[in-house]
C-alpha beads as a LAMMPS data file, in Angstrom:
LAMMPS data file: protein, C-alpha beads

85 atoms
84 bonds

1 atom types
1 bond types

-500.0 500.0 xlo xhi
-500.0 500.0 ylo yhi
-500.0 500.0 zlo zhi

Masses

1 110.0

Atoms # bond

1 1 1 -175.172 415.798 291.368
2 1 1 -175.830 412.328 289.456
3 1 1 -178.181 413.508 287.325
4 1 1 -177.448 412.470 283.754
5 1 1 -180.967 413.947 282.616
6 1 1 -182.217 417.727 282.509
7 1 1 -185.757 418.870 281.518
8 1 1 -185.710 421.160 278.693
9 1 1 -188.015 424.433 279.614
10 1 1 -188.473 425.469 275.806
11 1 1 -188.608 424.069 272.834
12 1 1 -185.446 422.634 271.366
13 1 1 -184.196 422.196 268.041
14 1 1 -181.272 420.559 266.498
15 1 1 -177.735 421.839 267.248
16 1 1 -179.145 424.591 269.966
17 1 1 -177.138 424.924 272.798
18 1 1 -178.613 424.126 275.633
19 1 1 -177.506 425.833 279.188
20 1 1 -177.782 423.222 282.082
21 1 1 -178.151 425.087 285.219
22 1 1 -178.705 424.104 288.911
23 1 1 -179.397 426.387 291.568
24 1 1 -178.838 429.525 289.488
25 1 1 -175.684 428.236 288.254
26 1 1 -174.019 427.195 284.798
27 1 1 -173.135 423.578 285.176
28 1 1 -173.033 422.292 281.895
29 1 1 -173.639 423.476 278.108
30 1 1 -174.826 420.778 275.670
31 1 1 -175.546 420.985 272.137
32 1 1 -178.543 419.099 270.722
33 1 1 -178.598 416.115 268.551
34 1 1 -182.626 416.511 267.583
35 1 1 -185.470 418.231 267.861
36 1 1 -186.239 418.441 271.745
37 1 1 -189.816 419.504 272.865
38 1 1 -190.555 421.822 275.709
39 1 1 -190.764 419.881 279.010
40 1 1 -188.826 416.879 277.766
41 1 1 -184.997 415.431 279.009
42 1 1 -181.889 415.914 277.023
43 1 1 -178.773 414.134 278.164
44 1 1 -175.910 416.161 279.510
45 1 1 -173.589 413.273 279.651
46 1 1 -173.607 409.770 277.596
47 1 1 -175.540 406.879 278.937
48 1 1 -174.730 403.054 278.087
49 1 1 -177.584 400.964 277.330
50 1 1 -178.913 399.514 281.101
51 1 1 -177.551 401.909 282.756
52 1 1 -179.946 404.052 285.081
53 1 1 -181.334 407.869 283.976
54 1 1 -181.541 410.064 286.853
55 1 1 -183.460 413.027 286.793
56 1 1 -183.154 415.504 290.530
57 1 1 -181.006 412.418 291.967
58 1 1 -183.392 410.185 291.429
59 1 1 -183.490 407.220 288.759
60 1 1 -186.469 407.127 287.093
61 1 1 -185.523 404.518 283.986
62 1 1 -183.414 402.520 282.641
63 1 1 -181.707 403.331 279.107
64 1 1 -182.564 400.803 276.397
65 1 1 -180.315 401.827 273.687
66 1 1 -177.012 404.041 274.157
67 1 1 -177.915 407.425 274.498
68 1 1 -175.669 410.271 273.198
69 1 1 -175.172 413.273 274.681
70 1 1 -177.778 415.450 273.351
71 1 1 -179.585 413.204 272.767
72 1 1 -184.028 413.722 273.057
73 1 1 -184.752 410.861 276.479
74 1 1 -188.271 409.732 276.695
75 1 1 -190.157 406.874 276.596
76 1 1 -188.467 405.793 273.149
77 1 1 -185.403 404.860 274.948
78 1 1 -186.021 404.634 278.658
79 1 1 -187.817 401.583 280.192
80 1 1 -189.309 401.549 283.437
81 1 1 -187.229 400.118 286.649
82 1 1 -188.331 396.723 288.111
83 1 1 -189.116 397.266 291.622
84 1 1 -188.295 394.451 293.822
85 1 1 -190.005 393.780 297.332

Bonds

1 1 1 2
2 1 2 3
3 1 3 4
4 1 4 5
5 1 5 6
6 1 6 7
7 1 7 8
8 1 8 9
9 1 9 10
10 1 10 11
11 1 11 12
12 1 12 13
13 1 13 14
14 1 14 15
15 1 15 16
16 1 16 17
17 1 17 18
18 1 18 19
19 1 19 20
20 1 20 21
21 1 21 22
22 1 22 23
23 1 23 24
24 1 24 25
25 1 25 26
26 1 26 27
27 1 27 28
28 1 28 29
29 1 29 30
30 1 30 31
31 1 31 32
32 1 32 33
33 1 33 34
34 1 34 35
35 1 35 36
36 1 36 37
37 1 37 38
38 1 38 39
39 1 39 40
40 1 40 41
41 1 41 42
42 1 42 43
43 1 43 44
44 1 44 45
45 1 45 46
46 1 46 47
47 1 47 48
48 1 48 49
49 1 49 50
50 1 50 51
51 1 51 52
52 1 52 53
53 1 53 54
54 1 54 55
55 1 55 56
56 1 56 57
57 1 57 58
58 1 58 59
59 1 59 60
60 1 60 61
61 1 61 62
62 1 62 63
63 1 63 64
64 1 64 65
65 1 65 66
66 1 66 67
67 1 67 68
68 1 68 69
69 1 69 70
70 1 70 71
71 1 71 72
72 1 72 73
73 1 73 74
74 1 74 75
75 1 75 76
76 1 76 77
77 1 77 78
78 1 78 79
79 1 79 80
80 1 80 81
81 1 81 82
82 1 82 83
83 1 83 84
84 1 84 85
């Protein structure tokens, strides 16, 4: 799995742990770094500034700043991805 994303399914608040499962499993645990509201990413891993977000093996951004691990993802510090035809 590449994802570097996960979708929060309550709300979150600073230093909760957070439980990253997939397919019924534990994968990951990951403690947040801010306020996280329900239906919104946390990173489970650190991503560099550029580098792609993937969310369900897809990427669906890139990162504009670093993002810790933690860390609340949204539109505040993911830009879209240029499509080229």
């Amino acid at each position: 799995m590449k994802d570097n994303v996960a979708t929060v399914l309550a709300p979150v608040q600073i230093s909760d742990s957070v439980l990253i499962m997939y397919d019924n499993d534990v994968i990951t645990d990951v403690c947040a770094v801010e306020d996280i509201a329900m239906y919104h990413k946390i990173a489970i891993e650190p991503i560099q500034m550029g580098a792609n977000v993937y969310k369900y093996g897809e990427a669906i951004g890139k990162a504009r700043d670093f993002i810790y691990k933690g860390q609340h993802v949204h539109i505040h510090n993911i830009g879209s991805l240029m499509i080229k035809k």
